[in-house]
DOMAR-257124 format. One line per field, with one value per residue: residue in one letter; residue number from 1; x, z, y of N, C-alpha, C, O in turn. Coordinates in nm, 2 decimals, padded with zeros to 4 digits, always signed. Layout:
N
type	c(A:...)
seq	c(NUM:...)
npx	c(X:...)
npz	c(Z:...)
npy	c(Y:...)
capx	c(X:...)
capz	c(Z:...)
capy	c(Y:...)
cpx	c(X:...)
cpz	c(Z:...)
cpy	c(Y:...)
opx	c(X:...)
opz	c(Z:...)
opy	c(Y:...)
END
This chain:
197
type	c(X:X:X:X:X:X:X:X:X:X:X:X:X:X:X:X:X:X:X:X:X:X:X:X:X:X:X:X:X:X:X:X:X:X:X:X:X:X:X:X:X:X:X:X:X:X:X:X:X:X:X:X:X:X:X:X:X:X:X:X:X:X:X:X:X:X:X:X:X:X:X:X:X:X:X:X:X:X:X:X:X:X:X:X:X:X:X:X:X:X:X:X:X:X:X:X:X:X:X:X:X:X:X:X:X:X:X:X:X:X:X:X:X:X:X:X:X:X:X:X:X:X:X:X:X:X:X:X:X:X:X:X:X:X:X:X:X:X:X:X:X:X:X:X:X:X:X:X:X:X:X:X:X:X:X:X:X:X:X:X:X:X:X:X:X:X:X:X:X:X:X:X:X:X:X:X:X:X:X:X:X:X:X:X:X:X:X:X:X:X:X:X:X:X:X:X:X)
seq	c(1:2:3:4:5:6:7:8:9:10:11:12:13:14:15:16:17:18:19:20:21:22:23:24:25:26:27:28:29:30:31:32:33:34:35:36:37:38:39:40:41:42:43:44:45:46:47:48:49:50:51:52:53:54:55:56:57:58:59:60:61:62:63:64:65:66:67:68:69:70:71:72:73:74:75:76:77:78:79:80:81:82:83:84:85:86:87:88:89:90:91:92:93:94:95:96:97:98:99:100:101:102:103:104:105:106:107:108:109:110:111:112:113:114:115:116:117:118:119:120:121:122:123:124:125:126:127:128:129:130:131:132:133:134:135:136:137:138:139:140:141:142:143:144:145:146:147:148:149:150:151:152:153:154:155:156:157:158:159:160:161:162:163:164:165:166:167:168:169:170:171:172:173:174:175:176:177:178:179:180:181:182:183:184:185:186:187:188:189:190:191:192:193:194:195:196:197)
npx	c(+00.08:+00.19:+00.40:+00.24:+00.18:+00.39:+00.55:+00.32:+00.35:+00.62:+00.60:+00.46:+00.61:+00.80:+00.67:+00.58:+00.80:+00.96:+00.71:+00.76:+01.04:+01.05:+00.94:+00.87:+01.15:+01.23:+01.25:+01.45:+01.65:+01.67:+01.78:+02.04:+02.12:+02.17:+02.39:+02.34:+02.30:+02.13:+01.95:+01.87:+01.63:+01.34:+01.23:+00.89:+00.81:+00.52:+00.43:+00.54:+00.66:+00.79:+00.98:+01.10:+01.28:+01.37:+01.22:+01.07:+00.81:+00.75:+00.52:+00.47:+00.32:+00.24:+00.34:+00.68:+00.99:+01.31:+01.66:+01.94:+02.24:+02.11:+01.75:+01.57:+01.26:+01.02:+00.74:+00.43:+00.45:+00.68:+00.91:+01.08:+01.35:+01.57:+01.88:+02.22:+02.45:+02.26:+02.00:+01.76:+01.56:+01.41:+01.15:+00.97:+01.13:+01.27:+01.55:+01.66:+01.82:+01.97:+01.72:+01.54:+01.36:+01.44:+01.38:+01.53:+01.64:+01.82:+02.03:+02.34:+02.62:+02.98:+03.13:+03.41:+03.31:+03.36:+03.32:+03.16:+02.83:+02.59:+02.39:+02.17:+02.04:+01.93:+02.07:+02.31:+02.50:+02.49:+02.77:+02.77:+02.87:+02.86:+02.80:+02.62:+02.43:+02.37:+02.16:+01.81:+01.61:+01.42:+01.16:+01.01:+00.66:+00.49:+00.27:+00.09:+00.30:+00.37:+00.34:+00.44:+00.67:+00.83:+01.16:+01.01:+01.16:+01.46:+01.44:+01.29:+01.45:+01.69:+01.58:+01.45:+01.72:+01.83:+01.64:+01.71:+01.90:+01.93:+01.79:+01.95:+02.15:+01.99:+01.93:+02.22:+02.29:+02.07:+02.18:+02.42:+02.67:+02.82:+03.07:+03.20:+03.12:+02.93:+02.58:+02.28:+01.99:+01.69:+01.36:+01.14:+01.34:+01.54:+01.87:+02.06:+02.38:+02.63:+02.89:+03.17:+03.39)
npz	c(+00.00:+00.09:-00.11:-00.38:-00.34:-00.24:-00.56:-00.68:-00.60:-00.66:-00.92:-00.95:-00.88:-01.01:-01.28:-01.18:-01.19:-01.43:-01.57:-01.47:-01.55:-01.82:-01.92:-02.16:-02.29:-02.22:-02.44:-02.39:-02.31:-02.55:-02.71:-02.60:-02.63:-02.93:-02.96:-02.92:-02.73:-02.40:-02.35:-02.61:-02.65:-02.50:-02.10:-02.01:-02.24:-02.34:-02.46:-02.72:-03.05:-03.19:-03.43:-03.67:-03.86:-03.73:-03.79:-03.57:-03.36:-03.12:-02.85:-02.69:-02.45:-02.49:-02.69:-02.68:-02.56:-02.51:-02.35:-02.48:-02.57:-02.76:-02.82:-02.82:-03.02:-02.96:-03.10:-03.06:-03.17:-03.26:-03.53:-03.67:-03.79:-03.65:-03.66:-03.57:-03.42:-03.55:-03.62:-03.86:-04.18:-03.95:-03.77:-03.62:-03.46:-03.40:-03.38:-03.29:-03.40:-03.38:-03.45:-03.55:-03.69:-03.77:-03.91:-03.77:-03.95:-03.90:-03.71:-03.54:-03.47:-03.40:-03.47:-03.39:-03.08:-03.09:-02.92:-02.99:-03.15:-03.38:-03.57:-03.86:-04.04:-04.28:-04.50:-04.36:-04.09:-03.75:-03.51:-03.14:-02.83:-02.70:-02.42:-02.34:-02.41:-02.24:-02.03:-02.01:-02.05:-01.93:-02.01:-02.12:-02.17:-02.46:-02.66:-02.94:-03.26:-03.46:-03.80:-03.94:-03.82:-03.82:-04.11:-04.36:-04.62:-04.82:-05.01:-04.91:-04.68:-04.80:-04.90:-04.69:-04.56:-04.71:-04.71:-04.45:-04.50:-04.62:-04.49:-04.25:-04.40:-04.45:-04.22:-04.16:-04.35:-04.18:-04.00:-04.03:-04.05:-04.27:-04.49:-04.42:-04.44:-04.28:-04.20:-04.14:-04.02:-04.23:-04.22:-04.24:-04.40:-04.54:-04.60:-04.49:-04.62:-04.39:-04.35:-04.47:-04.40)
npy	c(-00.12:+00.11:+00.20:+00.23:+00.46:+00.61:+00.60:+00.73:+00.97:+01.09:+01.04:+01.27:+01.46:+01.47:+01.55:+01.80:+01.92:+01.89:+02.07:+02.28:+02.31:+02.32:+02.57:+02.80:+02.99:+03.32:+03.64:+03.76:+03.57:+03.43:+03.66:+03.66:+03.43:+03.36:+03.54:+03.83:+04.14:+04.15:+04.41:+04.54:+04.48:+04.71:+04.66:+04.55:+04.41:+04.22:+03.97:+03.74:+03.61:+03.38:+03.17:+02.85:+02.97:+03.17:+03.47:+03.66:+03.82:+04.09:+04.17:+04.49:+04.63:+04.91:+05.21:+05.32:+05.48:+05.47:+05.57:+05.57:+05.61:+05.79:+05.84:+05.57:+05.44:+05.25:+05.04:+04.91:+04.67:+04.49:+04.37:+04.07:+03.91:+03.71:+03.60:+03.42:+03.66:+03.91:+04.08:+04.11:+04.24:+04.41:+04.57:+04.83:+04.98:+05.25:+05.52:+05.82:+06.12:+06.36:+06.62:+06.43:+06.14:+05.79:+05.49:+05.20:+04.93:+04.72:+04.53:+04.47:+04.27:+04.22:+03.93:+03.75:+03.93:+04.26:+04.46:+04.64:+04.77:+04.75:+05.00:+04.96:+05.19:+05.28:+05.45:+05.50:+05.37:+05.32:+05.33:+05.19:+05.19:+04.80:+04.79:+04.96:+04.81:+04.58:+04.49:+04.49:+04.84:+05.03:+05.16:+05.45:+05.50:+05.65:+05.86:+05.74:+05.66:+05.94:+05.87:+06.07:+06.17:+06.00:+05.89:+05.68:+05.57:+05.56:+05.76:+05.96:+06.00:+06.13:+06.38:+06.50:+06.57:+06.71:+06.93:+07.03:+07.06:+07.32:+07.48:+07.50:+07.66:+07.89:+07.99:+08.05:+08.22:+08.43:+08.50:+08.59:+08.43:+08.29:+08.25:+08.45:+08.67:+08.94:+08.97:+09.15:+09.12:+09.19:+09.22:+08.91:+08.69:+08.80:+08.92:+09.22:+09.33:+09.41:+09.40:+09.31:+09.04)
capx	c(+00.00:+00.25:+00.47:+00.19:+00.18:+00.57:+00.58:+00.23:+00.40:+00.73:+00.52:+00.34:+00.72:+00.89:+00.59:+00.61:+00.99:+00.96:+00.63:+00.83:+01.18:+00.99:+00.87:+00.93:+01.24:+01.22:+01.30:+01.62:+01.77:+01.67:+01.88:+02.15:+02.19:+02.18:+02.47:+02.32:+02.27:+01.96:+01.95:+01.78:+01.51:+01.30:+01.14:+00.77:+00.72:+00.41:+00.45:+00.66:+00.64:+00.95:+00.97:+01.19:+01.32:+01.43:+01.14:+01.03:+00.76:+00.74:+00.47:+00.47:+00.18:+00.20:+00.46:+00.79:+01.09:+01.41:+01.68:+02.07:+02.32:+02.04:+01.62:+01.52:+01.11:+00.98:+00.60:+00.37:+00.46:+00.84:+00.96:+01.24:+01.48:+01.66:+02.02:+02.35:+02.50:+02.20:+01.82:+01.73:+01.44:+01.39:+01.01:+00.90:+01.23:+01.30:+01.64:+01.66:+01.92:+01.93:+01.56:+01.45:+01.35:+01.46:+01.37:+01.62:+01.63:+01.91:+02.15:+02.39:+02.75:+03.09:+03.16:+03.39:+03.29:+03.47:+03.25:+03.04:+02.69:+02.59:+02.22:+02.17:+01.90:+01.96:+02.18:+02.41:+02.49:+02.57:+02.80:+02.72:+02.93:+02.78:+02.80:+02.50:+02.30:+02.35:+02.08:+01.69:+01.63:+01.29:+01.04:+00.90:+00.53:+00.50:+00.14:+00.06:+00.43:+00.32:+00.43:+00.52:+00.85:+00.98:+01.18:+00.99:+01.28:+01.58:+01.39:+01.26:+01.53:+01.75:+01.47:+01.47:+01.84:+01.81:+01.57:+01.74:+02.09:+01.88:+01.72:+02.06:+02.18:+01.90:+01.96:+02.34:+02.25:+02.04:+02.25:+02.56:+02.80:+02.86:+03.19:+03.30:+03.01:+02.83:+02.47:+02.19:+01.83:+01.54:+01.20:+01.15:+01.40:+01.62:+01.99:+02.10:+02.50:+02.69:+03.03:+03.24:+03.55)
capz	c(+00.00:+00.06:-00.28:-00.50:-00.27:-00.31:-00.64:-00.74:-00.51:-00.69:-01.03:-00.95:-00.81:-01.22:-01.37:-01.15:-01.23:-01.62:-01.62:-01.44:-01.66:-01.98:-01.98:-02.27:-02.30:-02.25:-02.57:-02.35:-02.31:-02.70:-02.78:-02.55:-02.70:-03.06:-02.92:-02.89:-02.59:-02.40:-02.36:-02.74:-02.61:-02.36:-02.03:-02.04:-02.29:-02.28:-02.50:-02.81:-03.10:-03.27:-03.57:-03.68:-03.94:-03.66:-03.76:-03.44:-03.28:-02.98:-02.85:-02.59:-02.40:-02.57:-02.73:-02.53:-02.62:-02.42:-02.37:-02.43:-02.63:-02.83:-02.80:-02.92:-03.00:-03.00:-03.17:-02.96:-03.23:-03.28:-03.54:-03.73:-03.82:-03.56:-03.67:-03.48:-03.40:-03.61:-03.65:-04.05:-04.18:-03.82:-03.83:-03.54:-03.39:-03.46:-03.36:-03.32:-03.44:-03.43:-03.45:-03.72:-03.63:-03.86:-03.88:-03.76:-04.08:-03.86:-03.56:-03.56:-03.34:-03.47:-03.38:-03.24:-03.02:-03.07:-02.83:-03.08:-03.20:-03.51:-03.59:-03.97:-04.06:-04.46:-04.53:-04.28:-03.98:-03.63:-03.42:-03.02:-02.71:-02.68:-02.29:-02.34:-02.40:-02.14:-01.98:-02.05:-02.05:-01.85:-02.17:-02.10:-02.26:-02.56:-02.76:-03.12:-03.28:-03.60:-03.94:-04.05:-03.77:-03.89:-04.22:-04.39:-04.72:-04.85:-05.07:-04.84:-04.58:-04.88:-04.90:-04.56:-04.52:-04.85:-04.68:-04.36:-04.51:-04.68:-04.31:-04.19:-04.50:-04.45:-04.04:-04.13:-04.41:-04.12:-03.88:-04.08:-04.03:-04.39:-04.58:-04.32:-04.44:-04.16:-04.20:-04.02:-04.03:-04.22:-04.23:-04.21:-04.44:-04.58:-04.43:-04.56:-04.59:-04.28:-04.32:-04.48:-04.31)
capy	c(+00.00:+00.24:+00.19:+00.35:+00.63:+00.67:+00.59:+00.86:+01.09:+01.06:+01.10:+01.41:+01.56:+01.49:+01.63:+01.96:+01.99:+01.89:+02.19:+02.45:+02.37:+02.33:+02.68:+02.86:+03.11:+03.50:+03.70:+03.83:+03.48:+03.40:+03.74:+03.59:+03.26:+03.40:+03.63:+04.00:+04.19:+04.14:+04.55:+04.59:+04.53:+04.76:+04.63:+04.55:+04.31:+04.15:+03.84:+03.75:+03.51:+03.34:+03.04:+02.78:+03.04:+03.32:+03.53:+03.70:+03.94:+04.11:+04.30:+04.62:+04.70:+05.05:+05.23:+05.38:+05.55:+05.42:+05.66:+05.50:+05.76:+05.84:+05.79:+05.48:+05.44:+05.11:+05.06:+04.83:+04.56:+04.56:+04.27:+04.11:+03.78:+03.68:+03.52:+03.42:+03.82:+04.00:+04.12:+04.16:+04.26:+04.49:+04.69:+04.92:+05.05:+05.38:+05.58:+05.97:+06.17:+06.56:+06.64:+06.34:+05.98:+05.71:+05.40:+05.11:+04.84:+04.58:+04.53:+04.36:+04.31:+04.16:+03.82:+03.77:+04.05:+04.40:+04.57:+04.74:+04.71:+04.84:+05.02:+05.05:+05.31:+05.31:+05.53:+05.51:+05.27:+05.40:+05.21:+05.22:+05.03:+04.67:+04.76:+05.01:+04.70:+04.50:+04.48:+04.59:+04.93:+05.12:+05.24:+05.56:+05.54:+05.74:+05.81:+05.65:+05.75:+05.98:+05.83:+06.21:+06.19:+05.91:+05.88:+05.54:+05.54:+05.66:+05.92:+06.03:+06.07:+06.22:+06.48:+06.54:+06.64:+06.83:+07.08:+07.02:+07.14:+07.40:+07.58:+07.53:+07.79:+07.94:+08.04:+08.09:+08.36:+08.51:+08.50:+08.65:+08.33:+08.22:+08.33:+08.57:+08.79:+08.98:+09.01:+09.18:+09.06:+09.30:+09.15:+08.76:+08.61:+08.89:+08.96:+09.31:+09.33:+09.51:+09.37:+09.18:+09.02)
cpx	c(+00.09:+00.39:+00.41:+00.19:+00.34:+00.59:+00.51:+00.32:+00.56:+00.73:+00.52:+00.48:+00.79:+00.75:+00.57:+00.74:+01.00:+00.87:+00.71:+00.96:+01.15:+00.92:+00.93:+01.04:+01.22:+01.29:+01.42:+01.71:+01.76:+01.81:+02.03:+02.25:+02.21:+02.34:+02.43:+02.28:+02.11:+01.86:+01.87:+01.68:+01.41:+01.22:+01.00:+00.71:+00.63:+00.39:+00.52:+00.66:+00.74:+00.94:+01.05:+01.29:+01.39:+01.34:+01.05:+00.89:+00.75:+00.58:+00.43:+00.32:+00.14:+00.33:+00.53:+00.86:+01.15:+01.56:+01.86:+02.15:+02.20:+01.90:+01.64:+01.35:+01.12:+00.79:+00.56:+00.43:+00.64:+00.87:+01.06:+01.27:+01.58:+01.79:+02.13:+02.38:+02.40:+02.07:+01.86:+01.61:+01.37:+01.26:+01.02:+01.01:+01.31:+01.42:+01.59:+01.79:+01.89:+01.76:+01.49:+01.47:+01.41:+01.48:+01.48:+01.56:+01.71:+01.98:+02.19:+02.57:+02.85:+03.10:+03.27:+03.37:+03.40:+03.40:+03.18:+02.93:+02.69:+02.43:+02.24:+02.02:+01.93:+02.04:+02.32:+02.42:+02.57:+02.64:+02.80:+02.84:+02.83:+02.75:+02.65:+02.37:+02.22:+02.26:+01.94:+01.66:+01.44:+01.26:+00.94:+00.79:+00.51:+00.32:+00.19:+00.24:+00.37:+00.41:+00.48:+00.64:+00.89:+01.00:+01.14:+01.09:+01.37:+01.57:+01.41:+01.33:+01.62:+01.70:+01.46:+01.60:+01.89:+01.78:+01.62:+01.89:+02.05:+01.82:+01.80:+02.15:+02.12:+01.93:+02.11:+02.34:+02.14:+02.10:+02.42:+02.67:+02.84:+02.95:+03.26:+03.24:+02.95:+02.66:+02.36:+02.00:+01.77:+01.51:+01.22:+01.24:+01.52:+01.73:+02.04:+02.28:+02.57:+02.87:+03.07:+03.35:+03.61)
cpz	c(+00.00:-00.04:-00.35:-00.42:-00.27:-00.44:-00.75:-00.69:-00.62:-00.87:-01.04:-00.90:-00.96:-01.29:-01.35:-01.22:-01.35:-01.67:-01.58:-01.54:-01.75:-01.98:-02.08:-02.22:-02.32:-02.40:-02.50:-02.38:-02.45:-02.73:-02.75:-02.61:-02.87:-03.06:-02.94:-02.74:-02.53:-02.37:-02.49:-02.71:-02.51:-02.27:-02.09:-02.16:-02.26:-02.34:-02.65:-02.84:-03.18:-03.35:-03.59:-03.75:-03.85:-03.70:-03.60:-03.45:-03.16:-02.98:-02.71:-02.54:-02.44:-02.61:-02.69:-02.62:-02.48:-02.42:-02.37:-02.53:-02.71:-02.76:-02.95:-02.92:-03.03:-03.00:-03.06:-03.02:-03.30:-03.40:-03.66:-03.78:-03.75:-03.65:-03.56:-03.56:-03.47:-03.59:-03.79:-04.01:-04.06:-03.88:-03.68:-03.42:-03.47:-03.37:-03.40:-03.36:-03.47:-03.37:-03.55:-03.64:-03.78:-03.86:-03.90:-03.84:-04.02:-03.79:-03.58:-03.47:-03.46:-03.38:-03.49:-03.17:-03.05:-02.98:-02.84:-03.10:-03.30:-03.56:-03.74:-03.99:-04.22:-04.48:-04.45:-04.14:-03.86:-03.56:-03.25:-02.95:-02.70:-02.52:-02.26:-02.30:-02.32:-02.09:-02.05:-02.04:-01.98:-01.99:-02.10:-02.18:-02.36:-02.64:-02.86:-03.17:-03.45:-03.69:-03.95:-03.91:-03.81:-04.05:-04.26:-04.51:-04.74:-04.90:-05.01:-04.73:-04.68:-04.88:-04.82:-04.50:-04.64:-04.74:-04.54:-04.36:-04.54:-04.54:-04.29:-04.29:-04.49:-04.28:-04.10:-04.18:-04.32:-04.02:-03.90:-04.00:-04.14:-04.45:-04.53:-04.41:-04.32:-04.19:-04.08:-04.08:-04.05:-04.29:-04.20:-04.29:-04.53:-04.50:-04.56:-04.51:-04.51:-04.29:-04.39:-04.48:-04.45)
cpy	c(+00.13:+00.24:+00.24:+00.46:+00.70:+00.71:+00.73:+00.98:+01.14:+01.12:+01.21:+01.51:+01.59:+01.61:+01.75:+01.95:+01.99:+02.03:+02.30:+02.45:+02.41:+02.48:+02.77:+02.97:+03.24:+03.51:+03.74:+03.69:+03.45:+03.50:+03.68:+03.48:+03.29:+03.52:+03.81:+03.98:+04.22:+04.28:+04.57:+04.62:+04.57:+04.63:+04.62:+04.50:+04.23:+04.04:+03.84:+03.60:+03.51:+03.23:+02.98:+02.90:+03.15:+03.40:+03.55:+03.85:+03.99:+04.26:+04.37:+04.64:+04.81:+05.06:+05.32:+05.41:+05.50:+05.50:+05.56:+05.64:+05.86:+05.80:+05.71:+05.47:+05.29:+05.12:+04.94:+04.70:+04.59:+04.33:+04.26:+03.94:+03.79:+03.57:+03.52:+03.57:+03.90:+03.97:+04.16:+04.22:+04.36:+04.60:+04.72:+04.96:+05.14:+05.46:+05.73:+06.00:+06.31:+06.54:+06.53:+06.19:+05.92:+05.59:+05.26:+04.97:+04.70:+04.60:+04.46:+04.34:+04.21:+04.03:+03.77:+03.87:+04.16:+04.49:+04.65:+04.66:+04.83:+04.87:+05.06:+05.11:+05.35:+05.35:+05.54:+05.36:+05.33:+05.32:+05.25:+05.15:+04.96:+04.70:+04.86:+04.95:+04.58:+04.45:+04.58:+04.69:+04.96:+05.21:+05.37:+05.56:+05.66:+05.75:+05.74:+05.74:+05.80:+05.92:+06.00:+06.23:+06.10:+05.93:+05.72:+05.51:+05.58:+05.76:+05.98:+06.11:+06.16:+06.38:+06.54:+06.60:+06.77:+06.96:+07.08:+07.11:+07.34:+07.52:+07.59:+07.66:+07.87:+08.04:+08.09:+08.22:+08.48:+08.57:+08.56:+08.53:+08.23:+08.33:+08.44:+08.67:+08.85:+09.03:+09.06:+09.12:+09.19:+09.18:+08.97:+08.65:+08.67:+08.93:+09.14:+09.34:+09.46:+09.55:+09.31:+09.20:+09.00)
opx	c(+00.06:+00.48:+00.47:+00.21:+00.37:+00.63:+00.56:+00.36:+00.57:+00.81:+00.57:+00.46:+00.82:+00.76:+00.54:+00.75:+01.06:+00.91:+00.72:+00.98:+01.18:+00.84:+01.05:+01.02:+01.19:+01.36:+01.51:+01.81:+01.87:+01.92:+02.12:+02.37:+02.29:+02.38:+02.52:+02.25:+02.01:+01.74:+01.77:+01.63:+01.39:+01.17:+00.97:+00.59:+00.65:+00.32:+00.56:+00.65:+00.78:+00.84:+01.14:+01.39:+01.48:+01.35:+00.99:+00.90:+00.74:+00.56:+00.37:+00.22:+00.02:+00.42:+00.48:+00.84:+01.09:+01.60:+01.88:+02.11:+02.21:+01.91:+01.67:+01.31:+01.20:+00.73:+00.65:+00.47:+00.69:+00.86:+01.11:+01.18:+01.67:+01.75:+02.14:+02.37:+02.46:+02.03:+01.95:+01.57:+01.26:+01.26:+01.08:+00.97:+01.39:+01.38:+01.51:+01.88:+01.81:+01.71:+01.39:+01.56:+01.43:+01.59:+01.51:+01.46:+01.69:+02.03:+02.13:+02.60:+02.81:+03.10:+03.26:+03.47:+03.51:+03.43:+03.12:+02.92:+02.76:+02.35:+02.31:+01.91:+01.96:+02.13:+02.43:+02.33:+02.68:+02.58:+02.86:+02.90:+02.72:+02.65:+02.58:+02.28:+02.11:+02.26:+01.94:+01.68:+01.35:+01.32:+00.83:+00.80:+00.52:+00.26:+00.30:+00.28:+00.33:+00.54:+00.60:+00.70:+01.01:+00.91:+01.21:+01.11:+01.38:+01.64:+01.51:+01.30:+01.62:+01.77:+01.45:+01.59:+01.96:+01.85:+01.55:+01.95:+02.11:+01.84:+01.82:+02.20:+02.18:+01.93:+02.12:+02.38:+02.13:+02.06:+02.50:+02.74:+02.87:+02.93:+03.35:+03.31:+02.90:+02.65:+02.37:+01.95:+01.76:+01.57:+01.32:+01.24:+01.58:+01.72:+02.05:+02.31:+02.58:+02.94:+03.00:+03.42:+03.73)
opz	c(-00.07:+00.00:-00.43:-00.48:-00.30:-00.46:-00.84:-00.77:-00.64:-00.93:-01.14:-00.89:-01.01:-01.34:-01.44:-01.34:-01.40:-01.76:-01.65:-01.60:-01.80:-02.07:-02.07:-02.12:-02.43:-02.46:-02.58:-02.46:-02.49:-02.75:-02.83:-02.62:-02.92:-03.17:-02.97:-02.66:-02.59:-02.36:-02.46:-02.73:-02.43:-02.32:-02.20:-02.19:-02.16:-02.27:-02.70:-02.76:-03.24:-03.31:-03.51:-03.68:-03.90:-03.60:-03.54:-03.52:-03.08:-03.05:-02.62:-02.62:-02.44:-02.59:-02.67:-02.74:-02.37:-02.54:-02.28:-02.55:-02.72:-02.65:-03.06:-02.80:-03.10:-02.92:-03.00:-02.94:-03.37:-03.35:-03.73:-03.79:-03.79:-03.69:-03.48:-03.68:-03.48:-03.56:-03.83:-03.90:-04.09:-03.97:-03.61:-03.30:-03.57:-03.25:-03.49:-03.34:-03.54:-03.28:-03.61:-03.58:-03.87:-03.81:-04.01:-03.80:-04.06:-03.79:-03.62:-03.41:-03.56:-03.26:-03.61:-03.20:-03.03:-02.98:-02.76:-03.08:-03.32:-03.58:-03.77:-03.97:-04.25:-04.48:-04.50:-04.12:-03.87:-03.54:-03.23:-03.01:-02.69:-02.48:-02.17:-02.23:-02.32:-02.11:-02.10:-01.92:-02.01:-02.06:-02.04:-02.27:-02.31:-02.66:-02.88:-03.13:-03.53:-03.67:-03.98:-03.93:-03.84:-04.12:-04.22:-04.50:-04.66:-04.88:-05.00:-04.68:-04.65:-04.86:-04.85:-04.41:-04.63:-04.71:-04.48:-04.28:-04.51:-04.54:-04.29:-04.23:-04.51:-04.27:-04.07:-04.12:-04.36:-03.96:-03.81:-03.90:-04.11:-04.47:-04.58:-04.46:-04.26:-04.20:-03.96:-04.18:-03.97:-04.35:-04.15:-04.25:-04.59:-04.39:-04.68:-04.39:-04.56:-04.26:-04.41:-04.52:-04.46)
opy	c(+00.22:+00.31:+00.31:+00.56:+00.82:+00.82:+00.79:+01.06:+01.26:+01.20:+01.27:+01.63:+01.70:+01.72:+01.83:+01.99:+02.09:+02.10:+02.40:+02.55:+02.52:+02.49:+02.81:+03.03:+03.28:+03.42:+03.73:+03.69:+03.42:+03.45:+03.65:+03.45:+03.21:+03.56:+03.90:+03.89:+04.28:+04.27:+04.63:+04.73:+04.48:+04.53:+04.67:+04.53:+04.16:+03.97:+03.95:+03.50:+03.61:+03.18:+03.02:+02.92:+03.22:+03.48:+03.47:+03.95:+03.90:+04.36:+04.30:+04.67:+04.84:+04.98:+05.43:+05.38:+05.48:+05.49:+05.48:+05.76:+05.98:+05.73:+05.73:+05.48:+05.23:+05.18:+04.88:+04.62:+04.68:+04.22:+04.35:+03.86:+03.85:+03.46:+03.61:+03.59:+04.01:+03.86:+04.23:+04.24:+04.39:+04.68:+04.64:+04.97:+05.13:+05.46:+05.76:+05.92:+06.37:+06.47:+06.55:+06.14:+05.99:+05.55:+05.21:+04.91:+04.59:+04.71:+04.36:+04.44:+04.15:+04.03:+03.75:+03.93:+04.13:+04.61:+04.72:+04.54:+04.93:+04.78:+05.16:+05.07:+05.47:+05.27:+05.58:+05.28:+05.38:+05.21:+05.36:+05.06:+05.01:+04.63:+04.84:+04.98:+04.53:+04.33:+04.69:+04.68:+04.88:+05.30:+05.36:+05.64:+05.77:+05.65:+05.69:+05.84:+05.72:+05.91:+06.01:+06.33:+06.10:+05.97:+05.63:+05.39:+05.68:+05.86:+06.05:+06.22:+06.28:+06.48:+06.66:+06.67:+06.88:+07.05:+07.16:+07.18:+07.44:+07.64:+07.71:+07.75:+07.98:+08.17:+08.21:+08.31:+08.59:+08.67:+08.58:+08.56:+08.12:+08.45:+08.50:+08.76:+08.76:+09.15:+09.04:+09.08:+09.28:+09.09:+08.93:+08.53:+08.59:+08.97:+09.14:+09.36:+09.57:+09.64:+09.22:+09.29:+08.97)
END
């Protein structure tokens, strides 16, 4: 009589310990074991789906902005292709720079480690310290993030630095600090010449 009661007992002790091991893996330890830093991505994920393929999603109870050399925005739905050292394909993480969002396209680190991480945003690729990432980051809540701050292509961002170089000519010609000219400001966009060095 008391051998099934050992033996149920004994049962019912494997099948807790196999349900509590067997529970599925955080998105941090996934980044981990793929080699990135489990820093990419903010606190407060609320659940997160991944594939044979490395296709991944994750999604945010709302959408935050996380503050590391730069603001990063993350969209409630942040996804991508997970590979050993990279994210491809990368949708709903957006990097600032200056005054202009622009949407982060892939991350990716050197292996073997050099201590960098690398954000490409089309045109360009920023490279960060890997030690930034370390760990998850506190998401300040953000509303709906407007499509008209981020750049969605290359046109578009081209376009955007155009009229961006163009205000900046624009402010220097008012401001008398182009060519070792001195200007003075009449009316709203006219400089009348005072000086020149």
């Amino acid at each position: 009589m008391m051998i099934p009661l050992i033996v149920s007992t004994f049962i019912h002790l494997v099948f807790i310990f196999v349900a509590v091991n067997c529970e599925k893996d955080s998105i941090y330890d996934i980044l981990k074991a793929h080699g990135l830093p489990m820093g990419l991505l903010p606190k407060g994920i609320s659940r997160f789906d991944i594939d044979d393929t490395g296709r991944f999603e994750v999604h945010l109870d709302q959408a935050c902005n996380a503050k590391f050399e730069s603001q990063l925005h993350f969209d409630t739905n942040v996804s991508g292709t997970l590979s050993y050292g990279q994210i491809g394909a990368l949708s709903g993480i957006a990097a600032q720079e200056l005054f202009l969002w622009f949407p982060v396209k892939g991350i990716g680190v050197d292996v073997p480690s050099s201590g960098l991480i690398y954000f490409d945003v089309g045109v360009v690729v920023k490279q960060l310290p890997l030690s930034m990432f370390e760990t998850p980051k506190d998401c300040m809540a953000v509303g709906d993030f407007e499509s008209g701050d981020s750049i969605p292509d290359d046109d578009l961002l081209a376009e955007s630095i155009a009229k961006s170089q163009s205000a900046k000519l624009g402010h220097e010609l008012d401001q008398g600090s182009l060519g070792g000219t001195i200007c003075r400001k009449v009316g709203k966009s006219s400089c009348a010449l005072v000086q020149s060095v």
